[in-house]
N, C-alpha and C positions, 0 to 999 in steps of 0.2 A: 238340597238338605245340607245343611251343616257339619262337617265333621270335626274330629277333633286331632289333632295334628303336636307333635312334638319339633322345635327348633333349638339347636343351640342360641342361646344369646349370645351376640356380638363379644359383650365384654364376659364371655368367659372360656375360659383356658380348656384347652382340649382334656385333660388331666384331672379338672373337678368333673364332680358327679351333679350338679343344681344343672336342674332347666327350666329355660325360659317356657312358657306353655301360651300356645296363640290357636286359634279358632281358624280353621281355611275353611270357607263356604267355595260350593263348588259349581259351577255355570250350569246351569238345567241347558243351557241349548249347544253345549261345550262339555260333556260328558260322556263321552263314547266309552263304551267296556273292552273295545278293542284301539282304545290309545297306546301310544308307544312313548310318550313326552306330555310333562306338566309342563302347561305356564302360569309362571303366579304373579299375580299383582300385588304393587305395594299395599293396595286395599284392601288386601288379603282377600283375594277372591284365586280359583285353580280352575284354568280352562286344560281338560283332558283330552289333547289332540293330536293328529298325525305328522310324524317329519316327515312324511311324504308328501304332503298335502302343503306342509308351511316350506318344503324346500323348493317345488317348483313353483310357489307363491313368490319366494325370495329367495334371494343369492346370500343373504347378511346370514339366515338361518340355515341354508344350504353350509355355509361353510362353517356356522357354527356346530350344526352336527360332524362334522368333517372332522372336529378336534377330537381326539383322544378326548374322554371324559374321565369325572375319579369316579372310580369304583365304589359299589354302596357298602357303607360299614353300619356297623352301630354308633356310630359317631356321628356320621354325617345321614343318619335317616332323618328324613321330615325338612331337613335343609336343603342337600343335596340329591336325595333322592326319596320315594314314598312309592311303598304298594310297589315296590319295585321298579319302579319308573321315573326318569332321571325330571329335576324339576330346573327351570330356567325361570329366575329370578327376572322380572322385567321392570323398567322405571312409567309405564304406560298405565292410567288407571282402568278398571275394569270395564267401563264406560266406551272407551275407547279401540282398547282391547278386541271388545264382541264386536264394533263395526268392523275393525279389520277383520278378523277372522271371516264375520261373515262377508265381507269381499270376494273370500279365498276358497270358501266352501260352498256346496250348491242350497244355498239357504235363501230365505225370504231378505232382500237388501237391507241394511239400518234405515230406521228413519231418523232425521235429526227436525228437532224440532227450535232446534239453536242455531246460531253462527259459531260459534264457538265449538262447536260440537263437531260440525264439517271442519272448522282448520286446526283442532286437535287431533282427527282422524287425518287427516289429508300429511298431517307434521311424521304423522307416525307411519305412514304411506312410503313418503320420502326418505325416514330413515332408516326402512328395511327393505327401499328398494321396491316394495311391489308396483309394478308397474300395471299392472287391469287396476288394481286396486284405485292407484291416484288418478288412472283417467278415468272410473266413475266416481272420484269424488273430483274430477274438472268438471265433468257434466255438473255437479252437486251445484258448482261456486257459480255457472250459469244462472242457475236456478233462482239463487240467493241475491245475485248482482240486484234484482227489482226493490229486494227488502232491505239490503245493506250494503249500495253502490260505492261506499267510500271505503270500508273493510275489506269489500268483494276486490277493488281497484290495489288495494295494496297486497293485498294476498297473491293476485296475478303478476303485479310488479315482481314480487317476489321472488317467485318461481318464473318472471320475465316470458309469461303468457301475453302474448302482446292481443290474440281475439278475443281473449277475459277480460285482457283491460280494458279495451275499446266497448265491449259491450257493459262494462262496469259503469263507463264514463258517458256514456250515452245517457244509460237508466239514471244517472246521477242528476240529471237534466233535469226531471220532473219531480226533483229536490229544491225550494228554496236557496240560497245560497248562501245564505246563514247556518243553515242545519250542515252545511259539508265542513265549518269549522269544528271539527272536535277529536279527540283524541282516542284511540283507539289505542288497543295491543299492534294490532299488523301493520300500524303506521310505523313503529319501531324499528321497523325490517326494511323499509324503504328511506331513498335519499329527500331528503327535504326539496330535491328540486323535481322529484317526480310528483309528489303533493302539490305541490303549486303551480304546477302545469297543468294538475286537473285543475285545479280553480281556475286560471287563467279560459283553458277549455269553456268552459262551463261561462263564463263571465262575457268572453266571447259570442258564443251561442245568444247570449242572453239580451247582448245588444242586439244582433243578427235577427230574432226572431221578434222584437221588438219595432224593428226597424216599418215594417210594411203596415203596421199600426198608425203609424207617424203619419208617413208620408205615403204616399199614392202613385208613383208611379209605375207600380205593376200593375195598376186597374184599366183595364183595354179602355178602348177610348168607345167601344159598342155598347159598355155598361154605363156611359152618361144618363142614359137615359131613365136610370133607375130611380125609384123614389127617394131614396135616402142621398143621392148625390143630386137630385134637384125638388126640392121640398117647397113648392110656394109658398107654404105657411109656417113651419118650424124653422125656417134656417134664419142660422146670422143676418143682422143689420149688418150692412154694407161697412160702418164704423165700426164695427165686434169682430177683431181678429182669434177671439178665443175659441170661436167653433169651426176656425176655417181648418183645412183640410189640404197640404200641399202637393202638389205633384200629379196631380189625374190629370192624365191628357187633354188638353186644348183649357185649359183652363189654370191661368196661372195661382188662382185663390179661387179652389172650389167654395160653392156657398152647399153646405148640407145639412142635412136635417140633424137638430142637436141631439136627439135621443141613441140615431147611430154614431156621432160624436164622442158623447161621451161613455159610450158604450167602449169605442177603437179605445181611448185613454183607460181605460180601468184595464181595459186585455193589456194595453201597453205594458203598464206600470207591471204585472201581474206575467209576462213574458219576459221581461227583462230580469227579475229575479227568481221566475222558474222558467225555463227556456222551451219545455214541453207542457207547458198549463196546459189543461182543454179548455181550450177558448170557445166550448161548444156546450159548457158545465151550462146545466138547465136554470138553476141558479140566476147566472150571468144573461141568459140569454133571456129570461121569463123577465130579469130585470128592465133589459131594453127593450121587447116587445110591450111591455106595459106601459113604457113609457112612450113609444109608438103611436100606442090606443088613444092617446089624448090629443094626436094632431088628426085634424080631417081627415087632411090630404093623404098623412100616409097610411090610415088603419086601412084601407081596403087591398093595398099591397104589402104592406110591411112584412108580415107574417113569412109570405110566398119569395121573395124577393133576398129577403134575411137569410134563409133556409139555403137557399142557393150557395148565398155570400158566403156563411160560413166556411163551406166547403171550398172556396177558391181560397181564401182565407188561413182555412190550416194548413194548405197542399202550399202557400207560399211559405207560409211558417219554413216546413219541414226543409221547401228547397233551400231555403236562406241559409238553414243550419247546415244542413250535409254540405254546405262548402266550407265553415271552419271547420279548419285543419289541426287534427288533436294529435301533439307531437309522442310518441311514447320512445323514451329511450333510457334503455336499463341500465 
């Protein structure tokens, strides 16, 4: 509920009598009748809560109760103090405000439904010191790394989290690499050469995971005998180097059936600029299986055979990548 609150205005002299008159709405979950300290937001919003509770939360407000305060007058009610209770003006909007406190107090956690909302709360963490507080808003930035691995990544530079950043820069992987050019707030905070060591990252990856698309020679030499690497009927003319296949053992120009061909080229293209595609998207796969269906030879296997593939398939993806090495240094 709303109350109604008197403040001296700024620009006037302790000596006149005119007051400025402003509206404090007052925290429904931030109202305790057994408070000892207002906090008020520029919002004008007053959370009614304990310096007990915000001193062993924080040392910054620990020692802000610590100072001698002024004494309440008639001058300085509704400013400096209200209902007899000393108020502490904060620059934090009320928004941000109720996630800390509810850090602090045994309340149901915030939820943020924003990025913005976690590193305004996490800002405010750091500046008063609470320490429970900012390590669940680290778990928070985990969280978020999935939905916004480039902000996530600079946030953790930041604060020079180096297992934030690496899991920032990973999730960033199954981003295009186009979408990681953009500008953010928490790129601000970071050097221009930690930014481009995640792209660098990420481009890396990108070749790497690319790579086993191309070329064949992680493919055991037991799997020749599979339909898609020996097709009697779909595969290249001896003269058509456009569907050959290089590197599978014992075979210097594999000859393979074109529908897993060009199946390997679209993952390629499609791995090289996002480094974690699912090369397994039903999509992609329904696309090459249908094109399968139209050669004899491989419809009676393709399906069975494919299914397999896949899975050796991602498991080289993933090994190629976890050997680029993602430099982080603050």
């Amino acid at each position: 509920m709303a109350s109604r609150s008197m403040s001296l205005s700024s620009a006037t002299a302790p000596n006149r009598k005119e007051w400025a008159f402003t509206y404090q709405a007052t925290s429904p979950a931030f109202n305790f009748p057994d408070a000892d300290v207002i906090l008020r937001t520029p919002d004008h919003v007053e959370f009614r809560a304990h310096k007990l509770v915000l001193s062993l939360a924080s040392p910054v407000f620990r020692n802000m109760f610590a100072s001698p305060q002024v004494p309440p007058t008639a001058a300085n009610e509704g400013q400096d103090w209200k209902d007899g209770l000393p108020v502490v003006a904060l620059t934090e909007p009320a928004s941000v405000l109720d996630a800390l406190l509810r850090l602090c107090y045994p309340l149901k956690d915030p939820q943020f439904s924003l990025f913005d909302q976690v590193t305004a709360a996490l800002e405010g963490a750091m500046k008063y010191e609470m320490d429970e507080a900012r390590d669940m808003l680290r778990g928070k930035l985990k969280e978020w790394a999935e939905k916004a691995p480039v902000r996530a990544f600079a946030v953790a530079c930041r604060y020079r989290w180096k297992d934030e950043a690496e899991r920032a820069a990973r999730a960033a992987l199954r981003v295009p690499l186009p979408e990681l050019i953009i500008h953010s707030q928490e790129l601000e905070h970071i050097s221009a050469g930690s930014y481009v060591r995640l792209l660098l990252y990420h481009k890396a990856c990108g070749t790497a995971a690319a790579y086993p698309a191309h070329w064949g020679d992680w493919i055991s030499v037991y799997h020749n005998d599979r339909i898609y690497l020996n097709c009697p009927t779909c595969h290249s003319d001896s003269s058509d180097t456009s569907h050959s296949f290089f590197g599978v053992p014992n075979r210097q120009n594999a000859r393979v059936a074109r529908w897993w061909k060009e199946y390997m080229d679209r993952a390629g293209d499609r791995l090289r600029e996002t480094p974690l595609a699912d090369v397994a998207e039903p999509k992609m796969v329904w696309q090459a299986l249908a094109r399968a269906m139209e050669c004899a030879s491989c419809r009676p296997r393709a399906v069975a055979e494919f299914q397999t593939f896949l899975g050796e398939f991602q498991a080289e993806i993933a090994r190629r990548i976890q050997k680029v090495v993602l430099t982080i240094d603050f």
